[in-house]
Backbone as numpy.savetxt, mean C-alpha at the origin, in Angstrom:
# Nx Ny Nz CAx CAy CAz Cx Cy Cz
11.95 3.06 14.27 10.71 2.55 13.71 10.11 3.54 12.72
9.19 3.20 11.26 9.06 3.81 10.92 7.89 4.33 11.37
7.05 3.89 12.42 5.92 4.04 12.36 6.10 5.82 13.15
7.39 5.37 14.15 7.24 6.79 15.05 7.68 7.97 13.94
8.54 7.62 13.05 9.54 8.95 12.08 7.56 9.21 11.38
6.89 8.62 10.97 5.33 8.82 10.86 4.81 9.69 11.89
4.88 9.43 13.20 4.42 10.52 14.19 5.06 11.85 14.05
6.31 11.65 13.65 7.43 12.69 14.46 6.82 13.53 12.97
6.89 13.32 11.49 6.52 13.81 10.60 5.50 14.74 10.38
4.11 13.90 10.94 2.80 14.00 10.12 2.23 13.84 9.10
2.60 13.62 7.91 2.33 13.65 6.57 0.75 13.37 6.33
0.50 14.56 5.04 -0.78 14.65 4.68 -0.87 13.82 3.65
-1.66 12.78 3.80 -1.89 11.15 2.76 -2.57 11.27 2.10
-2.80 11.68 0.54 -3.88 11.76 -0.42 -4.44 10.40 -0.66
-5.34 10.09 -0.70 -5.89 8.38 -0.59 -6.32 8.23 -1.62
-6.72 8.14 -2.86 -7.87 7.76 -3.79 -7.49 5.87 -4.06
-8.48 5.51 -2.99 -8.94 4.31 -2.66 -10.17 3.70 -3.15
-10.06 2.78 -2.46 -11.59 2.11 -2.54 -12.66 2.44 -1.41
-13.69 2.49 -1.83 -14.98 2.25 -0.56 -15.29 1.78 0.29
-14.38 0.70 -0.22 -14.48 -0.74 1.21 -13.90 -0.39 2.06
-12.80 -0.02 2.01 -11.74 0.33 2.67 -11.60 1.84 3.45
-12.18 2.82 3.22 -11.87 3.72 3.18 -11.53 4.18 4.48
-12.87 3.92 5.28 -12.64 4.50 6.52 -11.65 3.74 7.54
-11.18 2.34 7.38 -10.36 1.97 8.28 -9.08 2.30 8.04
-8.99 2.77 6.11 -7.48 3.35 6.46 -7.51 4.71 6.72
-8.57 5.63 6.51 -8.41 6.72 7.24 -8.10 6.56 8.63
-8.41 5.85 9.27 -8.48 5.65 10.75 -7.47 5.21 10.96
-6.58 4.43 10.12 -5.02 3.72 10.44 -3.83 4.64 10.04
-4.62 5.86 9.08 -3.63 6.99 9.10 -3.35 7.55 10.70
-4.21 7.94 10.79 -4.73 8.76 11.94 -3.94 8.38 13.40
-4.48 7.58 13.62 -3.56 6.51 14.78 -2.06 6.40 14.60
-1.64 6.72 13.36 0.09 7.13 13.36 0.43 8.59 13.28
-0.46 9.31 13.26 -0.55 10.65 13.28 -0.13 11.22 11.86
-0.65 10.45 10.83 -0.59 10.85 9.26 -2.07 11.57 9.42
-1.77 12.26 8.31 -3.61 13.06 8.17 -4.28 12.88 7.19
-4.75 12.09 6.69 -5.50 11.59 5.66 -6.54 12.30 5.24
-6.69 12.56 3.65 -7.75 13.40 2.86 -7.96 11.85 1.78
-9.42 11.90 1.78 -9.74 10.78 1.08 -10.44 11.35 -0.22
-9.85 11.49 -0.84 -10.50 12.83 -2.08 -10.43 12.45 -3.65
-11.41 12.07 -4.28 -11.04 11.43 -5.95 -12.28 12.33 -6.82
-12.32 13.37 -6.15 -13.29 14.30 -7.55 -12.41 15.08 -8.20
-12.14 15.15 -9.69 -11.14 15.07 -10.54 -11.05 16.61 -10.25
-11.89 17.73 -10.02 -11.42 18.92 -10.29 -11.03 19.41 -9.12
-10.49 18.71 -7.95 -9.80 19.66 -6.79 -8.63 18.42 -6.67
-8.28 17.75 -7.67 -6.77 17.04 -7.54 -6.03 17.80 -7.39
-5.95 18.82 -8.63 -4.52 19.52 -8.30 -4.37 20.22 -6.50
-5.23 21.00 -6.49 -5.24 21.55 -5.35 -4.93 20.73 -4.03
-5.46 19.44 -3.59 -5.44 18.89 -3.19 -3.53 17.88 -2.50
-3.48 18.06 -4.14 -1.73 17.33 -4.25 -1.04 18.42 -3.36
-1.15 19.97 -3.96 -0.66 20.84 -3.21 0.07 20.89 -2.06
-1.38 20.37 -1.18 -1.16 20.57 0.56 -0.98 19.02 0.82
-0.49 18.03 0.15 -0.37 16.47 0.57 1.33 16.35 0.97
1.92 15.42 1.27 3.29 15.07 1.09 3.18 13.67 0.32
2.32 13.07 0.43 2.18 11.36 -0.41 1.12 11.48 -0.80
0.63 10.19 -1.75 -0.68 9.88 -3.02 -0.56 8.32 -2.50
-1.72 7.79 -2.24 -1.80 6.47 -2.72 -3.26 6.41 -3.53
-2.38 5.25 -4.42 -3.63 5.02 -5.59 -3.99 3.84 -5.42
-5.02 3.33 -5.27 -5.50 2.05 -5.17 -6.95 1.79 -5.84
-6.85 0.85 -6.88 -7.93 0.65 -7.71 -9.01 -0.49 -7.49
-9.04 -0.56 -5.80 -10.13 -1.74 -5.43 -11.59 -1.58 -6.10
-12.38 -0.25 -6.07 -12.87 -0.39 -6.63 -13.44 0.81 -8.00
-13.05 0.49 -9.12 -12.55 1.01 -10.13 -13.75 1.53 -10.80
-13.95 3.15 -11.27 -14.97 3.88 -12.21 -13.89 4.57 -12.79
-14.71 4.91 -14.44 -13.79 5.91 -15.25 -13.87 7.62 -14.48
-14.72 7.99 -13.74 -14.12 9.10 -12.68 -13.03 9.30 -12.24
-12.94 7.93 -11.72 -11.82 7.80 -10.39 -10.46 7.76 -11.10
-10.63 7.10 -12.19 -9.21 6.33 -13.12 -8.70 8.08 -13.53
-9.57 8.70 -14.02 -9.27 10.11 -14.52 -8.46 10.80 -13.65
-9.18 10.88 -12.25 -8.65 11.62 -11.10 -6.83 11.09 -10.61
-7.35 9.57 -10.74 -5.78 8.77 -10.24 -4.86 9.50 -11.13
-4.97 9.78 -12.77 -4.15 9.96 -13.43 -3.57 11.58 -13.26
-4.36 12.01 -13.12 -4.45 13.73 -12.82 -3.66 13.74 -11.45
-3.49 13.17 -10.50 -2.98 13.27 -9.20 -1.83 12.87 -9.13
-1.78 11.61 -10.14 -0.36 11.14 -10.16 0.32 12.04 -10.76
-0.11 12.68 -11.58 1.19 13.63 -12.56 1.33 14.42 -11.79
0.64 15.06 -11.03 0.30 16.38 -10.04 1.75 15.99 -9.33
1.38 14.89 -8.51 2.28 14.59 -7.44 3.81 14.10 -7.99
3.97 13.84 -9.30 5.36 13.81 -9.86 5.84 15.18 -9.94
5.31 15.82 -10.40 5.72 17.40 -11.00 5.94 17.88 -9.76
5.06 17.81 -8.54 5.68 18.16 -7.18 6.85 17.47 -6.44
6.65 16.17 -6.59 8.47 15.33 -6.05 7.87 14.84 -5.04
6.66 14.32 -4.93 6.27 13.73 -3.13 6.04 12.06 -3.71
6.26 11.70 -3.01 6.29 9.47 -3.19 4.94 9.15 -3.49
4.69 8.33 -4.90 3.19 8.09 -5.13 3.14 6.56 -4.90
2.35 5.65 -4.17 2.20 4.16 -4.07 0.89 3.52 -4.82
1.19 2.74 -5.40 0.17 1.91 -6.23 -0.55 0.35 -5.72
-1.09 0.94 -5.34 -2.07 -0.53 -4.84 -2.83 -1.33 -5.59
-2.23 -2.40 -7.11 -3.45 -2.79 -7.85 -4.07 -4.06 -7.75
-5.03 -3.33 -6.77 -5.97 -4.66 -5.88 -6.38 -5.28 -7.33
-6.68 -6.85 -7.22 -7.44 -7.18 -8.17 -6.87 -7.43 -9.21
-5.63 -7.21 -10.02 -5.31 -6.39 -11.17 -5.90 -7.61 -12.33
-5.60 -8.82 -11.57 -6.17 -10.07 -12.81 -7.35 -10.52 -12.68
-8.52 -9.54 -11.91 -9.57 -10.60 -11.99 -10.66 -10.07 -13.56
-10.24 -8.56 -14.11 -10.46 -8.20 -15.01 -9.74 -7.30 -15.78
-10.00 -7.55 -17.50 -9.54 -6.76 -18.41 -9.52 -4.94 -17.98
-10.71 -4.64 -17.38 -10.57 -2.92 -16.91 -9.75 -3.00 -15.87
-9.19 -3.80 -14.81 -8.33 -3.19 -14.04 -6.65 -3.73 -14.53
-6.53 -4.80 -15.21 -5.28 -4.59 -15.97 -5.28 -3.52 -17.07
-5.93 -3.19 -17.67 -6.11 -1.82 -18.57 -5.58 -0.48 -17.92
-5.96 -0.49 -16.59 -6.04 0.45 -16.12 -4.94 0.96 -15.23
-4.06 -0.25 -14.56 -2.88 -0.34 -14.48 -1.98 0.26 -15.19
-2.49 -0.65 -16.46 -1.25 -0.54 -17.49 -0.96 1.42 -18.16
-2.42 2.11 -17.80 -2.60 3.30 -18.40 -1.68 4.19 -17.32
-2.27 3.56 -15.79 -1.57 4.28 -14.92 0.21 4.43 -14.80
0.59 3.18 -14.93 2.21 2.76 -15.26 2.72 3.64 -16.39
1.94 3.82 -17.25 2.34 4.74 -18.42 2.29 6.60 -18.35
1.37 6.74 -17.34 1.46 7.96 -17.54 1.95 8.08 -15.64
2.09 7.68 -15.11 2.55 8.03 -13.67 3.92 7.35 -13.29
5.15 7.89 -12.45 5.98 7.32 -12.21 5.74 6.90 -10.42
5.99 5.48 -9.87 5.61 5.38 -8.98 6.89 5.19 -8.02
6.61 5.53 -6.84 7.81 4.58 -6.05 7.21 4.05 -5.28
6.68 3.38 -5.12 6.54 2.27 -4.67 5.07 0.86 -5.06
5.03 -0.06 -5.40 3.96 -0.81 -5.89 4.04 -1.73 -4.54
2.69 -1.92 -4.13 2.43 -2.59 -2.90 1.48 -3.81 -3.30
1.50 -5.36 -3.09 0.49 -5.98 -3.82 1.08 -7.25 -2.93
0.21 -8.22 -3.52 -0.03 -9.68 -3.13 0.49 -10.42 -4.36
1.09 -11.82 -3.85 1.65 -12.39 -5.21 0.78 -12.19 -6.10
-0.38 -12.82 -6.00 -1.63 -13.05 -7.31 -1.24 -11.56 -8.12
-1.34 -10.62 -7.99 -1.28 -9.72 -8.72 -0.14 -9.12 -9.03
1.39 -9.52 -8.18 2.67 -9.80 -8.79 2.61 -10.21 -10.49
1.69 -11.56 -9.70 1.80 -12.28 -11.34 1.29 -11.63 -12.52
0.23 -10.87 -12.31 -0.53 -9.74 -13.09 0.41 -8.95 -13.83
1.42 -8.12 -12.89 1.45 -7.37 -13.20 2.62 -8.07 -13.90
3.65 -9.14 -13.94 4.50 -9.69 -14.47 4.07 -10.57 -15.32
2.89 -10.05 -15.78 2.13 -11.11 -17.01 2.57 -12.44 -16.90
2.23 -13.09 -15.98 2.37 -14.65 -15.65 1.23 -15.50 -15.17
0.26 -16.19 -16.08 -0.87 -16.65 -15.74 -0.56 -17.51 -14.89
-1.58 -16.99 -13.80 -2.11 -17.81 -12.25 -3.70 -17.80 -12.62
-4.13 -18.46 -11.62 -5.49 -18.20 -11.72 -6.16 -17.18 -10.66
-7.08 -16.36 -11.13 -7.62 -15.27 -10.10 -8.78 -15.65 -9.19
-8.65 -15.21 -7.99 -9.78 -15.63 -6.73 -10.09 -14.26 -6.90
-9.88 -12.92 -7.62 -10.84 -11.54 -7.72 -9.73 -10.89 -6.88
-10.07 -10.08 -5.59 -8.96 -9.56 -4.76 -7.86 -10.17 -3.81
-8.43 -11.67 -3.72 -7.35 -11.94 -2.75 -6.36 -12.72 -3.18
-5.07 -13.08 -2.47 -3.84 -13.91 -3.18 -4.34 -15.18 -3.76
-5.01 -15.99 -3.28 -5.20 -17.09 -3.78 -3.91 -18.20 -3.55
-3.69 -19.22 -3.98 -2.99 -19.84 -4.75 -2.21 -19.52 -5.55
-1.02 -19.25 -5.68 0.23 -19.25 -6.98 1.11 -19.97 -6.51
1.86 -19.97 -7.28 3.08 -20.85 -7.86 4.14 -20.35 -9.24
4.78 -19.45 -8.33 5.85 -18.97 -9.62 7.33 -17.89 -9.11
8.08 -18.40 -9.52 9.38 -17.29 -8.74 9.22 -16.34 -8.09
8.58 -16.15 -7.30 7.82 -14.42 -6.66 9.33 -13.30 -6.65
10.70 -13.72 -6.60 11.72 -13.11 -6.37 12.09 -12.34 -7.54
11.96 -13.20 -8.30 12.67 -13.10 -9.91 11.43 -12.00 -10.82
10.24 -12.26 -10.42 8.86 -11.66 -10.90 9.08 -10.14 -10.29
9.63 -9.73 -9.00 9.05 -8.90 -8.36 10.54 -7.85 -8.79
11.67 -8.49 -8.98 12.71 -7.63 -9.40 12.36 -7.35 -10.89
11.89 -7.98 -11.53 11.89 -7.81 -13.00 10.50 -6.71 -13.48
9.69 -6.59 -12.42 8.62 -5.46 -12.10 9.07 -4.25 -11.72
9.72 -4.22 -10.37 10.72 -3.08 -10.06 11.86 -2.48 -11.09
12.43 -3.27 -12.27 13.12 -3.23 -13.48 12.89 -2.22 -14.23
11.42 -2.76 -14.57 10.95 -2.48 -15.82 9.70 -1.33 -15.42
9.38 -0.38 -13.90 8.85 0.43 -13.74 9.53 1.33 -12.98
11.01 1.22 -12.96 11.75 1.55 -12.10 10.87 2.63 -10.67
10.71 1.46 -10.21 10.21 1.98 -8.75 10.57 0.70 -7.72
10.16 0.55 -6.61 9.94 -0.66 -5.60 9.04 -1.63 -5.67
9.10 -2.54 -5.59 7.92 -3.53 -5.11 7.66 -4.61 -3.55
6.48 -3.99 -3.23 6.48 -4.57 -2.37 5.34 -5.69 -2.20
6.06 -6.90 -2.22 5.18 -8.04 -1.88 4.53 -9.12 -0.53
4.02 -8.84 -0.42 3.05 -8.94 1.08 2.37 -10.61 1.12
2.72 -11.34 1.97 2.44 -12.49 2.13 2.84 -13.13 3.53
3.24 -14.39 3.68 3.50 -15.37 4.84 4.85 -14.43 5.14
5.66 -14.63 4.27 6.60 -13.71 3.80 6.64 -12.52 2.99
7.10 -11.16 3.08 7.22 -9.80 2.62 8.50 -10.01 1.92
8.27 -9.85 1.18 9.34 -9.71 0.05 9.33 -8.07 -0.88
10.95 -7.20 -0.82 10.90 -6.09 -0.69 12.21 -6.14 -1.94
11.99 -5.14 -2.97 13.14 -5.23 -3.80 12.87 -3.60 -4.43
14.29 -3.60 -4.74 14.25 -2.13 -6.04 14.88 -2.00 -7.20
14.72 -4.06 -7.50 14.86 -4.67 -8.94 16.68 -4.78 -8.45
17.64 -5.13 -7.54 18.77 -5.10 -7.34 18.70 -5.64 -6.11
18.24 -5.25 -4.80 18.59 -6.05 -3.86 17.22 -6.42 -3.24
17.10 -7.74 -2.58 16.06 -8.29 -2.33 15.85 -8.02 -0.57
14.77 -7.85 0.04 14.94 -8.03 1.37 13.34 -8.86 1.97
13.34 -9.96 2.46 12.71 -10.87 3.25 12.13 -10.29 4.54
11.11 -10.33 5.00 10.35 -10.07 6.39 9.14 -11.43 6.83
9.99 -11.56 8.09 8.85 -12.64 8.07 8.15 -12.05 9.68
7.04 -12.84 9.71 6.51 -12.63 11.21 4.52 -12.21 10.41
4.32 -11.19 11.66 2.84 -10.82 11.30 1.68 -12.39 11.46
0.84 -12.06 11.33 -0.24 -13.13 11.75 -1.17 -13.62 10.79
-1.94 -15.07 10.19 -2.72 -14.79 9.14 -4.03 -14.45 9.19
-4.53 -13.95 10.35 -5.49 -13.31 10.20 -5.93 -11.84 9.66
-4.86 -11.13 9.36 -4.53 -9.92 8.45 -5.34 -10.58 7.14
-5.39 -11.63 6.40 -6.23 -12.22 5.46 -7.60 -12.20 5.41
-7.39 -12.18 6.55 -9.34 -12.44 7.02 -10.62 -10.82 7.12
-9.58 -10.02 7.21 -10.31 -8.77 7.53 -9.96 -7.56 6.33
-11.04 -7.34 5.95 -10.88 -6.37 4.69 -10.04 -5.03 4.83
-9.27 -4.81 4.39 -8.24 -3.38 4.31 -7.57 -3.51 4.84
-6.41 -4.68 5.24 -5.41 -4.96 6.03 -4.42 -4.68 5.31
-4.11 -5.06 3.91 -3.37 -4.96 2.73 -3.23 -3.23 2.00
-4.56 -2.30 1.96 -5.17 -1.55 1.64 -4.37 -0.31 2.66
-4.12 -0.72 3.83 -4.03 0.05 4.68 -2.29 0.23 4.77
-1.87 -0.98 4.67 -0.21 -1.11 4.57 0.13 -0.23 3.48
-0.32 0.01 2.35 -0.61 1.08 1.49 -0.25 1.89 1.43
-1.17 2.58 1.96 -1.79 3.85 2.99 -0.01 4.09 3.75
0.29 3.77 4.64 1.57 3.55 5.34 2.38 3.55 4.61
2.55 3.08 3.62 3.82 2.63 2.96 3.63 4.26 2.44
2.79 4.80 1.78 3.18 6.05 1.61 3.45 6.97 2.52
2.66 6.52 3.43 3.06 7.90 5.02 4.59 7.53 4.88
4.89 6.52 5.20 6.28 5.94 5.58 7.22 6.76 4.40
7.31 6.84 3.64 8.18 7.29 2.52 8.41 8.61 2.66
7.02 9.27 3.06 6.91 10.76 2.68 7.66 11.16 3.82
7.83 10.32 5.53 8.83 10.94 6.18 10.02 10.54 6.69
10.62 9.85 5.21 12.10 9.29 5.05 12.82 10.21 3.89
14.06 9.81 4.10 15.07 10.47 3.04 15.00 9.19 2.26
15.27 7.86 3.16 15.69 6.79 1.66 14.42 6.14 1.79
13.91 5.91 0.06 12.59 5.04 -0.06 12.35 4.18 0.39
13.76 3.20 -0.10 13.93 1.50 -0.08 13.56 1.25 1.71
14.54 2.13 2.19 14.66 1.70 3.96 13.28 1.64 4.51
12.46 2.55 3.88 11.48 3.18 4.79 10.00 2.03 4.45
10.31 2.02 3.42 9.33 0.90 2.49 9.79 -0.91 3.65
11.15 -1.03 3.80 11.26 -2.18 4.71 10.68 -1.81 5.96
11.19 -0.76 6.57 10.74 -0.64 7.97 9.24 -0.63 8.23
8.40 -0.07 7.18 6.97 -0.11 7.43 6.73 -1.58 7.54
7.05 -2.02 6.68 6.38 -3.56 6.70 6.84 -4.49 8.07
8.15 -4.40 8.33 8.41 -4.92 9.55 7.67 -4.09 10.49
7.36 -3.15 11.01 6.46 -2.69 12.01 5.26 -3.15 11.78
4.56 -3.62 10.56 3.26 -3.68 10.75 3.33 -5.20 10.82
4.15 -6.08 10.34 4.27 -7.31 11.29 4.16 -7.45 12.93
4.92 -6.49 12.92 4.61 -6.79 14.84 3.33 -6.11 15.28
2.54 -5.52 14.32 1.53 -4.98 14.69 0.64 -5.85 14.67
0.53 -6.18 13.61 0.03 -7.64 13.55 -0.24 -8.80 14.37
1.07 -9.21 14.88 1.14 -9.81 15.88 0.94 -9.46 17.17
1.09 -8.66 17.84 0.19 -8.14 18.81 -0.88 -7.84 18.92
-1.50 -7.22 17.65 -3.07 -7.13 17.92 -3.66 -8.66 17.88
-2.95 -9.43 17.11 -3.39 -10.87 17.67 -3.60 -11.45 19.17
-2.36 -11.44 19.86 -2.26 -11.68 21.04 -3.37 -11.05 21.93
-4.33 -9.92 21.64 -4.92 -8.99 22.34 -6.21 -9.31 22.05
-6.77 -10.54 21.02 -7.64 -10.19 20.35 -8.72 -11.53 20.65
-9.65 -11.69 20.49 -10.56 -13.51 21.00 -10.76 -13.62 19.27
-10.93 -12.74 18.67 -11.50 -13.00 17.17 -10.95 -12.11 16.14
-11.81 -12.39 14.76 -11.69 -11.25 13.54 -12.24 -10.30 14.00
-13.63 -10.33 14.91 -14.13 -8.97 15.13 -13.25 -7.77 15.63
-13.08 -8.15 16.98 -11.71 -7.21 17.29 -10.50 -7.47 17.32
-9.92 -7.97 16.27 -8.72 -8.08 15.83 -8.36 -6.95 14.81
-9.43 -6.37 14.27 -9.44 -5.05 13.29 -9.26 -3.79 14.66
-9.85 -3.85 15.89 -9.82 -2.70 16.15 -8.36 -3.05 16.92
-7.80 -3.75 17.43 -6.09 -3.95 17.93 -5.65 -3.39 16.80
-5.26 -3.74 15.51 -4.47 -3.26 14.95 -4.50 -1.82 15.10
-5.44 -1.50 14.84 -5.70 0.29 14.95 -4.79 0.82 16.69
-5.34 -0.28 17.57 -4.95 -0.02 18.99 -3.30 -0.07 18.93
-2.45 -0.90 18.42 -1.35 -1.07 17.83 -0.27 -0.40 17.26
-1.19 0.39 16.09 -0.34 1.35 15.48 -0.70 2.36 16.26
-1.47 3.27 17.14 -1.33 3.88 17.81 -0.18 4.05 18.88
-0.14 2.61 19.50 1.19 2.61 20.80 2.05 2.54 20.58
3.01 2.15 18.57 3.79 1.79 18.56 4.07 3.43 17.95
3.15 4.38 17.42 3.44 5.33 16.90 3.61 6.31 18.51
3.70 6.33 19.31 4.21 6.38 20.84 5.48 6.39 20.83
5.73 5.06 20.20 7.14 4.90 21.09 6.99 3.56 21.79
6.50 2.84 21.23 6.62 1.29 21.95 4.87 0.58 21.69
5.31 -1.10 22.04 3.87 -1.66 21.58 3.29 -2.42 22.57
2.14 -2.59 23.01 2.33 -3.28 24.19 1.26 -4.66 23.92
């Protein structure tokens, strides 16, 4: 599992996230025994990259501060060799966060892009219509879109839905399972993220480690369901979840 090679690791998770989100994926680091620094003030990036093993960048919610810092961290963390993940929440509901994408793609090399079709389509310039952050409605090859993304940024993509769809622009891999109430509760997506970089930083191969996260957090998923009467505490199972499975088993 990847969640335990996460325990057995530790990895220090540079986050520059969103607000919304922040503290439940700090808290979903934590519970796998990643150590999360949630840090986007541009003049202690470098330092910061230093003592990290992973970066996730996620532009939920987007200032020219933050965009500065993302860019400064990402290079940081190339020039060091540790796995950077791109989360671009939103990317079509406005011109500044496809802008901002597009700046990041250009000056950062990523391995791994983590997203929802809707912003597949974004980023594969294929008009859908935007509901702002969440998938919405689409309708368009998600297979063919998501290899031709992984192509042309040579990194991974990982696409998160009913079905997980996992490629590195050459071979495709399918995950099904997980629950849809992961939809319903803010930083569920945000947090897989978060993971997907822990997950990388304590693997040798990207691709594997990038599948295995997502299949673990399906069954995480699904168990914190089983455990749960509602959305209210259906957020704190998952947390309860990745804790037992970062153990050594889920119950």
């Amino acid at each position: 599992m990847s969640i335990q090679s996460i325990h057995s690791t530790k990895p220090i998770v540079h986050c520059i996230t969103n607000y919304v989100v922040t503290n439940f994926t700090a808290n979903g680091l934590l519970a796998v025994g990643a150590s999360p620094i949630m840090a986007d003030e541009i003049q202690e990036m470098h330092d910061i990259i230093q003592i990290s093993n992973g970066l996730l960048i996620n532009i939920g919610t987007l200032n020219t501060r933050t965009v500065d810092a993302m860019i400064l961290a990402g290079q940081a963390a190339n020039k060091k060799g540790i796995p950077v993940v791109l989360d671009p929440v939103g990317i079509g509901a406005s011109k500044y966060r496809k802008q901002t994408v597009e700046q990041l793609l250009q000056h950062v090399q990523f391995t791994a892009i983590r997203c929802n079709a809707g912003e597949l389509a974004a980023l594969a310039e294929i008009k859908v219509a935007s509901r702002g952050v969440d998938a919405g409605e689409v309708s368009f090859e998600i297979e063919e879109a998501a290899k031709q993304v992984a192509t042309r940024y040579k990194t991974i993509v990982a696409v998160s839905g009913v079905e997980d769809l996992i490629t590195d622009g050459t071979t495709v891999h399918i995950i099904n399972g997980g629950h849809a109430w992961m939809e319903q509760i803010t930083g569920a997506g945000c947090l897989l993220s978060a993971l997907t970089a822990a997950s990388i930083a304590s693997h040798t191969d990207a691709l594997q480690s990038v599948i295995t996260i997502h299949k673990d957090y399906k069954q995480v998923a699904e168990t914190a369901h089983h455990h749960s009467n509602g959305i209210g505490d259906f957020q704190m199972h998952i947390l309860n979840q990745l804790q037992q499975m970062s153990f050594g088993g889920i119950k």
